[in-house]
N, C-alpha and C positions, 0 to 999 in steps of 0.2 A: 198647370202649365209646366212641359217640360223644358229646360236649358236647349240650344239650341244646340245641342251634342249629338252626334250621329252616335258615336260609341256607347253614351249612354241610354239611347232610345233601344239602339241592338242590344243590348244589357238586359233592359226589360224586355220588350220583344221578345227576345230568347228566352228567359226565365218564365215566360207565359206558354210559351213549348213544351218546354222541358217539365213544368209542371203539369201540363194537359189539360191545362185552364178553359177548357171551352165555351166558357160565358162569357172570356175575353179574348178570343181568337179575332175578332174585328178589328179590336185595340192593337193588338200586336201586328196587326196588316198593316194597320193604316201608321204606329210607329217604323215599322223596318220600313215603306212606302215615304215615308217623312225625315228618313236618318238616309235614305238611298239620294233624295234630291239634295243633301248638305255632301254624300261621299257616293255618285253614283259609279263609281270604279271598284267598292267594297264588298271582293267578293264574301264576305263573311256576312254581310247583310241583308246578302243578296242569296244566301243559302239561307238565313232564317227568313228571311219573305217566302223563300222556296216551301220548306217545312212546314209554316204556319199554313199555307194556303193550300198544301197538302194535306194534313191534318182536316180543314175545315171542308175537305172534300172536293176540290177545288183543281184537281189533277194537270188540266192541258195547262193555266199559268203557272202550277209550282214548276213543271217540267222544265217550260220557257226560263223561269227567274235561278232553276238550277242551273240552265246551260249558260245561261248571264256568269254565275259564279265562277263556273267551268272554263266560261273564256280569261273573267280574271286570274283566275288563280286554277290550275288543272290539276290539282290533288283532289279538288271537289268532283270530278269525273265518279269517285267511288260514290258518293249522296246520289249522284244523277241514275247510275247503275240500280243502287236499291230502289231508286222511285221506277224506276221504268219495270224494274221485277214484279213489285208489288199493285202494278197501275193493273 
């Protein structure tokens, strides 16, 4: 059981990305999914929800949870751009 850290859950969540863990890409959904309900204005958590759900093949919600980021924070418009190249 994790602290009820949103920073920390994205910490993990991320680190499960970045490594291409794909036996835990569920885990990392449902952490950035669970750190988003404690900080859901974070756009940073809201691009690794994007990523993770990209990765897991999952295209039309990474889009959505990228343009989430995109509203918080618009330097994340470039993540939105490669997703949509790569879609």
């Amino acid at each position: 059981v994790l602290p009820q850290d949103a920073q920390l859950m994205n910490r993990y969540a991320w680190s499960i990305y970045e490594n291409k863990n794909k036996a835990k890409y569920k885990r990392g959904i449902e952490l950035a999914r669970l750190a988003l309900k404690l900080e859901p204005e974070s756009s940073r958590i809201w691009d690794t929800l994007a990523w993770l759900l990209f990765e897991k093949g999952d295209k039309e919600d990474a889009i959505k949870a990228m343009e989430k980021a995109v509203e918080f924070e618009p330097e994340y418009k470039d993540g939105l751009k490669k997703m949509l190249e790569l879609v």
